[in-house]
N, C-alpha and C positions, 0 to 999 in steps of 0.2 A: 504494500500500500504506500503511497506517495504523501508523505505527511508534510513535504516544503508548502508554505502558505506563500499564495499568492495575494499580492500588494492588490488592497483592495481601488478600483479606477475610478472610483464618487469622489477621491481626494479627502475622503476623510480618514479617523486615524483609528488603527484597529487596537481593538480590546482585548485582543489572546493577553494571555500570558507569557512571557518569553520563554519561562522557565519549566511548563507543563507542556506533556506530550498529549496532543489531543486524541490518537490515535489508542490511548489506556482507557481503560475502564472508569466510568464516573457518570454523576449527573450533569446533563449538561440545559441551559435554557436556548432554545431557538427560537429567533424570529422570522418570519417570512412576510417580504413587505413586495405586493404589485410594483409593477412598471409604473414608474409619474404618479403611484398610489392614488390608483384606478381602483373603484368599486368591485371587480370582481368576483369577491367572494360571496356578495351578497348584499341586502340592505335590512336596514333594522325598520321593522314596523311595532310600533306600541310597546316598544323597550324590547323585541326578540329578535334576534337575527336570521333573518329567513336567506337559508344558502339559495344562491345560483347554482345552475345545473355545473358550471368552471367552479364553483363551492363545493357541491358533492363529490366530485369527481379530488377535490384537494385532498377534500375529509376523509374519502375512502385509499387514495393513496398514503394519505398519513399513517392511518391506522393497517398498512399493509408493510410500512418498511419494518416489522421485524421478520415476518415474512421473505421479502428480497435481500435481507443483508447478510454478509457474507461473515459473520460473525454470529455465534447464534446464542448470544447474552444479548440481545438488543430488546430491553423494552418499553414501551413508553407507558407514562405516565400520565395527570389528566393534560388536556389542552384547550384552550379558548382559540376561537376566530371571533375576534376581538370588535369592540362597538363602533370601533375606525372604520371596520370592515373592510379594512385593503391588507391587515395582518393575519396570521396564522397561529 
């Protein structure tokens, strides 16, 4: 597995840790944010987030990577798609 991080090109400044191997074992928090944080995942009506079919399709890939990964301690824990509705 190829753990060199590549320089993220928004120009902003990354938050790894220099000193931890991402590729070990641990909790980790992810975000996942649209393009130009574009509505995508959905919109919220009456304080609920109702997914987009590009929603379900995230939801249902989320909840499949321990499934596809190639390590087989992968598991996740709860997750929000968020009231922004362009995060994961």
């Amino acid at each position: 597995m190829n753990t060199e991080y590549v320089e993220i090109k928004s120009g902003r400044k990354s938050t790894r840790l220099s000193h931890w191997n991402y590729a070990e074992n641990g909790w980790y928090f992810v975000t996942i944010c649209t393009s130009n944080r574009e509505n995508f995942f959905g919109n919220i009506t009456q304080g609920q987030m109702q997914l987009s079919n590009i929603g379900k399709i995230a939801q249902q890939f989320w909840q499949d990577i321990p499934i596809h990964s190639k390590k087989k301690d992968v598991y996740l824990d709860r997750y929000v798609i968020s009231c922004s509705d362009n995060y994961l």
